[in-house]
C-alpha positions in Angstrom: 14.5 -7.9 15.1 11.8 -7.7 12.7 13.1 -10.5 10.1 13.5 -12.5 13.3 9.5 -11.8 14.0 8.8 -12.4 10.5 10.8 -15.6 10.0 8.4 -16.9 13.9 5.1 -16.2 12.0 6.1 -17.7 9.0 7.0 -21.4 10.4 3.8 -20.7 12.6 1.5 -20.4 9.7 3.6 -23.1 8.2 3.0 -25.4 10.6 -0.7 -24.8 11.6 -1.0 -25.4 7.6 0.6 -28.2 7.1 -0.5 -30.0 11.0 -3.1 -32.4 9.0 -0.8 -34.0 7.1 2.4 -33.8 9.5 0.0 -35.7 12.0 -1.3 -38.3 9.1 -4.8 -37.3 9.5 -7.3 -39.3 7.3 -8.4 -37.5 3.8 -11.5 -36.8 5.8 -10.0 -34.2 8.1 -8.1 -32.3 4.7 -11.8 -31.3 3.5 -13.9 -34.0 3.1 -14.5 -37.4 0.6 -12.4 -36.1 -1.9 -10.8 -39.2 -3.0 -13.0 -40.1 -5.7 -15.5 -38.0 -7.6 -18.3 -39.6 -6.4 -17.0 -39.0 -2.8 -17.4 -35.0 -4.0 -20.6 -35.1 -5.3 -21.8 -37.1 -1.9 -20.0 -33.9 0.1 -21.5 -31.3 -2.5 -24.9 -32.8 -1.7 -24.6 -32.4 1.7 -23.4 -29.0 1.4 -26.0 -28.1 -0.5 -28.8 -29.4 1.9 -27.1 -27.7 4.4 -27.4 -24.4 2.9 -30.3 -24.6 1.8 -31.7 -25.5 5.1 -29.5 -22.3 6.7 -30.8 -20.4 3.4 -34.7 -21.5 5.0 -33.8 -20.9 8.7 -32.3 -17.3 8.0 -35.6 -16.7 6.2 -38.3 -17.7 8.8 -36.5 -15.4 11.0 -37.0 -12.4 8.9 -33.2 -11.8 8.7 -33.8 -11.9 4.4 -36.3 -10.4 1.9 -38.8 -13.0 0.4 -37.2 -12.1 -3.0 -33.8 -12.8 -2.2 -35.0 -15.8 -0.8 -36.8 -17.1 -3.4 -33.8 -16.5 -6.1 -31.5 -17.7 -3.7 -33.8 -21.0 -3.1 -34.3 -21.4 -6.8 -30.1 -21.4 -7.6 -29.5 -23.4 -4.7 -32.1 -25.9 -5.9 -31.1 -26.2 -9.2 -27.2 -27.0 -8.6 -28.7 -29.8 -5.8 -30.9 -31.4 -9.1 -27.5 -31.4 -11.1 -25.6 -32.7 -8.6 -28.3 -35.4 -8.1 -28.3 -36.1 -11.7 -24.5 -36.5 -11.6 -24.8 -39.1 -8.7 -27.7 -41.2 -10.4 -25.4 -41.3 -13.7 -22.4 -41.9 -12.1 -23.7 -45.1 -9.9 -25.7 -46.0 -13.2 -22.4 -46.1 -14.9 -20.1 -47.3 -12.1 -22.7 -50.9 -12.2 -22.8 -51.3 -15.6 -19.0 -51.1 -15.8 -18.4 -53.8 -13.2 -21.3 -56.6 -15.0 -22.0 -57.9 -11.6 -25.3 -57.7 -9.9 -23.4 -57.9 -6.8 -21.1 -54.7 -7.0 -22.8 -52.2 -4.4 -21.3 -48.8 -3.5 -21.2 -47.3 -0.2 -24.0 -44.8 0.1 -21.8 -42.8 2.6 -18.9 -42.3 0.3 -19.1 -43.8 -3.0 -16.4 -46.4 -2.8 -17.0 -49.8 -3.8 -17.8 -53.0 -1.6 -17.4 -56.5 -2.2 -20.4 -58.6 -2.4 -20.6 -59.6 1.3 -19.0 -56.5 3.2 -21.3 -55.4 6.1 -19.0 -52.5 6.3 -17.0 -50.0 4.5 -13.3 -50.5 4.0 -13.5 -47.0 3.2 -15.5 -45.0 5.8 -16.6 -47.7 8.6 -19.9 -47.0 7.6 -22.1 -49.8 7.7 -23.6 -51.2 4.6 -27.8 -52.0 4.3 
């Protein structure tokens, strides 16, 4: 009886796992841009707003000590700078590789457009 119970919970966890890809869900749905590097540093950034917004939030209501907050703020700061810095570089590098004025990069994602898409092949998103 218990292998039996074991051997049910297994091909549950299995299968609530592996449901994502079974169903043929889009990259986005398995965790995010992570099809190209830029795409992670884009979902980094956001990340890192985010927490530092929840980082500010949890602070003005007194739920953390000013010092921990300020540390906190600091680390969280610096690794958003980096990852800025890695972005800038990366499109810097990305338009000097491709010696066209057109070549554009989604500002959603990161992937590259042709010189008259309105929108991205990638994302949907729609290009300024």
């Amino acid at each position: 009886m218990l292998p039996f119970a074991l051997a049910i919970i297994s091909l549950v966890a299995a299968g609530f796992a592996l449901w994502p890809v079974l169903n043929g869900s889009p990259a986005g749905a398995l965790g995010g841009e992570t099809d190209s590097v830029l795409g992670r540093l884009l979902q980094r950034k956001r990340t890192l707003f985010e927490n530092l917004g929840d980082l500010e939030l949890e602070h003005s209501m007194g739920k953390m000590p000013t010092q921990d907050y300020e540390s906190m703020r600091d680390a969280l700061e610096l690794q958003a700078a980096l990852v800025l810095e890695h972005i800038d570089l990366l499109q810097r590098t990305r338009a000097s590789d491709n010696h066209d004025a057109a070549a554009r990069f989604c500002i959603l994602c990161g992937e590259s457009l042709p010189a008259r898409a309105r929108f991205c092949s990638a994302c949907g998103g729609k290009v300024a």
